[in-house]
RODOGU-421558 format. One line per field, with one value per residue (C-alpha): chain; x, y, z. Coordinates in steps of 0.2 Angstrom, whole numbers, m for minus. Last residue first. Layout:
<nodes>
c: [A, ...] .
u: [X, ...] .
v: [Y, ...] .
w: [Z, ...] .
</nodes>
This chain:
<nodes>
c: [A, A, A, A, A, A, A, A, A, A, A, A, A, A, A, A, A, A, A, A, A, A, A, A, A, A, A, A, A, A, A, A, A, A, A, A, A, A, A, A, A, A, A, A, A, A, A, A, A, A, A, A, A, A, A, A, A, A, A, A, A, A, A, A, A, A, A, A, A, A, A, A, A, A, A, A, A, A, A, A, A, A, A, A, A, A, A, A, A, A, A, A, A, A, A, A, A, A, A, A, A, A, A, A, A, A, A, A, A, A, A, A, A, A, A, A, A, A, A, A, A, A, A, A, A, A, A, A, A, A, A, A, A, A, A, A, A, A, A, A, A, A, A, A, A, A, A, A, A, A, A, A, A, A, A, A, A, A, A, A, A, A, A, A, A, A, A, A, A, A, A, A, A, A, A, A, A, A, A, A, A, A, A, A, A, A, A, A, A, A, A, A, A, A, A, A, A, A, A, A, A, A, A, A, A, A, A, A, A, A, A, A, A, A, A, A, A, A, A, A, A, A, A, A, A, A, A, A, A, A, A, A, A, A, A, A, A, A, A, A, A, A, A, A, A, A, A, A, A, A, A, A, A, A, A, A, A, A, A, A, A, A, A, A, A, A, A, A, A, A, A, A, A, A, A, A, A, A, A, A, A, A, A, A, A, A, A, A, A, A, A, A, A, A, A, A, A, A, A, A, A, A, A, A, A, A, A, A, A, A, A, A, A, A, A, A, A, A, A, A, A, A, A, A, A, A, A, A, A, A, A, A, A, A, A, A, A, A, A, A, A, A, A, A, A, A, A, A, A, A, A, A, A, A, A, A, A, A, A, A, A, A, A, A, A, A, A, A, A, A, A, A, A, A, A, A, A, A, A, A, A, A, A, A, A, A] .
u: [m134, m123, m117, m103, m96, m99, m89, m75, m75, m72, m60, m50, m49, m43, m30, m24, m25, m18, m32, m40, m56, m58, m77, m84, m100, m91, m97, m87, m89, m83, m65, m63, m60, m74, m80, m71, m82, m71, m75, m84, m90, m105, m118, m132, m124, m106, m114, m126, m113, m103, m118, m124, m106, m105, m121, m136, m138, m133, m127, m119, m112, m102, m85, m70, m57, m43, m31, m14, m1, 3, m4, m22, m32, m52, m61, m78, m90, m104, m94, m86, m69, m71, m58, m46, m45, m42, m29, m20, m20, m13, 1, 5, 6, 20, 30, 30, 33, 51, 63, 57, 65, 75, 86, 94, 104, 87, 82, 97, 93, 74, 79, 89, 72, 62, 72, 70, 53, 51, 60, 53, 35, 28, 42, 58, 48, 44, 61, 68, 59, 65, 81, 79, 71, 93, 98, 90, 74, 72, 58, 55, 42, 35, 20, 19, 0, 3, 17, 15, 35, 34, 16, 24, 41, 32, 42, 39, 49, 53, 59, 66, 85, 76, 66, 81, 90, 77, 80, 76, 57, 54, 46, 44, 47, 33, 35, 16, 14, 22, 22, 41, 36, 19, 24, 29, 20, 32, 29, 38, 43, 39, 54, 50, 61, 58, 43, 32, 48, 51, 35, 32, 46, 41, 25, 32, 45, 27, 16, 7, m11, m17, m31, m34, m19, m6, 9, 14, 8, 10, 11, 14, 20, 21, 8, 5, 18, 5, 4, m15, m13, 4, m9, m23, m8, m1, m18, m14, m19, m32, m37, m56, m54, m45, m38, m43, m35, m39, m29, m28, m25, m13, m17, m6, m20, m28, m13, m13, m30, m30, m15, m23, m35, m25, m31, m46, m39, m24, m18, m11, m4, m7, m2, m11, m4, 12, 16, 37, 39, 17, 18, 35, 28, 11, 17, 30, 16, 7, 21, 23, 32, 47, 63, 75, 85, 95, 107, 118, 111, 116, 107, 113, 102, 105, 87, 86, 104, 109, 93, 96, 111, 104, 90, 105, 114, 97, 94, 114, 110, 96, 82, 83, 76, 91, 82, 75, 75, 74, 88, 92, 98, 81, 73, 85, 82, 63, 64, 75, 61, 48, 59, 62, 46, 40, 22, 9, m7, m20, m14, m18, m29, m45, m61, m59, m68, m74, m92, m99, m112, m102, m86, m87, m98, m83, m72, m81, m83, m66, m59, m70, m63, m73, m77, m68, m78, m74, m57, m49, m69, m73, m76, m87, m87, m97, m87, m100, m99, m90] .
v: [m73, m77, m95, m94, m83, m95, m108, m96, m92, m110, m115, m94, m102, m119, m112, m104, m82, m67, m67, m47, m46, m28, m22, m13, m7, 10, 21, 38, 42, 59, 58, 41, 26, 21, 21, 4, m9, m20, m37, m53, m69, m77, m77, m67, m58, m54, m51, m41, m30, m29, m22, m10, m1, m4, 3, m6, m9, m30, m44, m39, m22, m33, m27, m39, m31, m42, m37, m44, m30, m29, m30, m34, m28, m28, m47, m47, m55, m66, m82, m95, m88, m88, m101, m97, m79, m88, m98, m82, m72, m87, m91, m72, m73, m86, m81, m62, m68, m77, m65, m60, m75, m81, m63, m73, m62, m56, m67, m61, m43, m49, m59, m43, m32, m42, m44, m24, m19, 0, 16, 33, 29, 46, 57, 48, 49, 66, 73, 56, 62, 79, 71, 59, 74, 82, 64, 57, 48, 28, 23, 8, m6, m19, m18, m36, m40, m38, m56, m62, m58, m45, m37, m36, m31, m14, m2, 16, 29, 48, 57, 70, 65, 50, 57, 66, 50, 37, 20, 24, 31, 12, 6, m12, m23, m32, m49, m52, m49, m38, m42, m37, m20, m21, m8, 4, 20, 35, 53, 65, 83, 98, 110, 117, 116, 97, 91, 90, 83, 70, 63, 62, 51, 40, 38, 32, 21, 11, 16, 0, m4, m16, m5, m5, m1, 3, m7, 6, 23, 40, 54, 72, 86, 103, 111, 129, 137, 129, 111, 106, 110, 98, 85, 85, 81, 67, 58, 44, 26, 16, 2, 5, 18, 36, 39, 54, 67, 74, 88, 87, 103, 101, 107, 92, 84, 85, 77, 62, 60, 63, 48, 36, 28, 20, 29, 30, 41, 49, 61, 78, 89, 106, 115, 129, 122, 114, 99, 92, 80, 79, 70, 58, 53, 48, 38, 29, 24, 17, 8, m2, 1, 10, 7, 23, 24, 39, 41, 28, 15, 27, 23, 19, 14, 2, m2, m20, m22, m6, m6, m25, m18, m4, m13, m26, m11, m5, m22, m25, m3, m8, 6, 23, 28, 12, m3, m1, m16, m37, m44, m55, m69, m77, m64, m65, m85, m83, m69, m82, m98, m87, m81, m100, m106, m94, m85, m96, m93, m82, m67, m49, m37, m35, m41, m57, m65, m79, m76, m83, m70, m61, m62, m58, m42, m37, m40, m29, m14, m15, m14, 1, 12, 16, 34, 48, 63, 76, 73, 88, 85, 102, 96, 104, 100, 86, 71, 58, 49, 32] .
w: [m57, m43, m41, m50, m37, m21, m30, m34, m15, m10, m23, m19, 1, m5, m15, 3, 1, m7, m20, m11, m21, m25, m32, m48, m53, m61, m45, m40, m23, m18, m12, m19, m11, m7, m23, m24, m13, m7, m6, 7, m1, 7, m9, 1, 16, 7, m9, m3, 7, m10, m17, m8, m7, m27, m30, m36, m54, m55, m61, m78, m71, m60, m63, m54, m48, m42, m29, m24, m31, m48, m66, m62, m78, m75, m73, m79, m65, m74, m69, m80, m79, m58, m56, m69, m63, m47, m53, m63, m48, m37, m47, m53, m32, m31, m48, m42, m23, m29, m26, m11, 0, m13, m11, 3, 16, 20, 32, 43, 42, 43, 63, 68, 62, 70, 89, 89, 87, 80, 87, 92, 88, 85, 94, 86, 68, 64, 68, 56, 42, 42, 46, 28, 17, 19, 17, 1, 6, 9, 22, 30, 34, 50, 56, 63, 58, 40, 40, 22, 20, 8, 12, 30, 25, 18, 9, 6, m5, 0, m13, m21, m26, m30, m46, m56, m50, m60, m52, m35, m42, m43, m58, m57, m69, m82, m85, m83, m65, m52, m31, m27, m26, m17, m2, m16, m8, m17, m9, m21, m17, m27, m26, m45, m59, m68, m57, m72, m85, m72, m67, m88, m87, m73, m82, m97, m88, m82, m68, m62, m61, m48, m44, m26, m19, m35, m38, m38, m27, m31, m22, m27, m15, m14, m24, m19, m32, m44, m53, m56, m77, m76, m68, m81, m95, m84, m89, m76, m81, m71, m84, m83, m79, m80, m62, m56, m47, m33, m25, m4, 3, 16, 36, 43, 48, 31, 21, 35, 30, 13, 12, 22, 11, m3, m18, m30, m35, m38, m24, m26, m11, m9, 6, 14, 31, 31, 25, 24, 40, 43, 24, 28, 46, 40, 23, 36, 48, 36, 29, 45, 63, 53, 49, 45, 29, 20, 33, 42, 28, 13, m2, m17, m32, m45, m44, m40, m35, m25, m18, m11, m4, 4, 13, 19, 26, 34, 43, 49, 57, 64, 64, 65, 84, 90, 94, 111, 122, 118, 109, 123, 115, 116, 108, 92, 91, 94, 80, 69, 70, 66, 50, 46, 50, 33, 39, 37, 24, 26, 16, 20, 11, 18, 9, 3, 18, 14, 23, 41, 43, 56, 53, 34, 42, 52, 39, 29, 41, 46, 28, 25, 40, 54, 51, 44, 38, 53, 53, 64, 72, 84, 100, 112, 134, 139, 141, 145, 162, 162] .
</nodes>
């Protein structure tokens, strides 16, 4: 093709190929265990399979309505109603999306306008200052005090203006595995207490939460609902990323502004999966269990690697491990976790990258979600490195 020779000005001038890409592609090609990006390699239940096939050969094949299912968004308000003691109303307050990504997009360019400022804890999930910027928002770092990733609710009430419009948080949290507790949600409260600031809540790990701790959902504080938009993954739920499959909850009025945004980025999601998880859904098993399943497989890795120099950092939720390798070596993190992956043949994330300007504390995110075979073979490679 000839090149395009006419001037563009960048609206993401600092984006490039995206971290997990880079690392994955590299596991590729030097042959590593890839624990870089987080999605599990194990199979998806045969009884979910077995319902989509059963929903496509009935005929369940055109648009779903632009909001989602209705028999999938009664049964999302039914499990709100019992987890959270929340009531959401299916018609209104719920809309089925093609993946929490795409749920986080749509909820920011819904309410940002330009000048906006939006805080972000970091490090964060990488698609929130992006999303912020191409809706002209300001994005407002905040850091995250290491090594256990708390937030100093103190440093935020000094960042809150008539310019701030919206705060996200995200717990479990993506790459930490911290968690907010009732404390934090509190402290949420009394900040956003008299002003219209509105809430972007990223709980696509909700049902993956370790050490009898319970999740803190903004659904179970009302003062905090009535402001929010909360996002779900049934991907991270059901071990199934590649189907970009989630939802969003928001009181009615944030809901339409939602729903605007929505009907012209993807207009509807696909149809036989949300009929086949309406009907996977009527037994709470099916998510009731991933905290036992993946506290199983944090705690066997941890197991695995304990005679290794890596120091394990607190995992309280989600599927990611940090490891600090200050022991092992100097060099920075993004150097590092590609001489890991060429040299020892175990692929990570590098966490300053996940910071507006790279902050460096020797540390690295090792996605668990993976066979027992998989975590053996990598935990092998590990205690190799001196």
């Amino acid at each position: 093709m000839p090149e395009y020779k006419g001037a563009i000005k960048s609206k993401l001038p600092k984006a490039g190929t995206t971290i997990f890409s880079i690392m994955s592609g590299l596991a590729n090609e030097v042959g590593a265990i890839n624990l870089s990006q987080g999605f599990p390699n194990f199979e998806v239940s045969p009884e979910l399979i077995k319902l989509i096939n059963k929903y496509m050969k009935e005929g369940f094949n055109q648009y779903a309505p632009m909001q989602g299912v209705l028999k999938l968004r009664e049964r999302i308000a039914e499990k709100m109603e019992v987890l959270y003691s929340a009531n959401y109303n299916p018609e209104k307050e719920i809309t089925i999306t093609a993946g929490g990504t795409q749920a986080l997009y749509t909820a920011i360019t819904a309410v940002i306008r330009e000048g906006d400022e939006v805080i972000v804890f970091e490090p964060a999930y990488d698609s929130y200052v992006p999303s912020i910027l191409l809706s002209g928002g300001i994005p407002i770092h905040v850091h995250l005090q290491a090594p256990d990733f708390r937030i100093n609710w103190n440093e935020v009430k000094k960042l809150i203006n008539q310019r701030t419009r919206m705060i996200i948080i995200n717990t479990p949290q993506n790459p930490t595995g911290s968690i907010l507790t009732a404390k934090d949600m509190q402290q949420l409260e009394k900040i956003t207490d008299g002003n219209d600031i509105i809430l972007l809540s990223d709980e696509v790990y909700e049902h993956i939460i370790y050490d009898g701790y319970e999740h803190q959902s903004v659904a179970r504080y009302p003062k905090l609902a009535e402001r929010s938009f909360i996002v779900y993954s049934f991907g991270k739920t059901y071990h199934a990323t590649g189907w970009k499959m989630g939802y969003c909850l928001a009181p009615e009025k944030l809901m339409n502004e939602f729903r605007k945004v929505h009907q012209f980025q993807v207009f509807s999601v696909n149809t036989p999966l949300q009929y086949a998880l309406a009907e996977y859904m009527k037994d709470a098993k099916h998510y009731a269990g991933l905290t036992a399943f993946y506290q199983q497989k944090r705690d066997y890795f941890l197991k695995l690697i304990a005679g290794s120099k890596f120091k394990p950092l607190s995992c309280s939720g989600s599927y990611f491990q940090l490891l600090d390798y200050s022991k092992i070596s100097n060099e920075k993190d993004t150097d590092y976790a590609i001489r890991l992956t060429r040299q020892a043949g175990v692929a990570a994330i590098p966490i300053s990258v996940f910071y507006n300007v790279p902050v460096d504390n020797k540390v690295l995110r090792f996605c668990f979600a993976k066979e027992n075979a998989t975590l053996e073979q990598a935990a092998e490679k590990l205690l190799a490195v001196k």
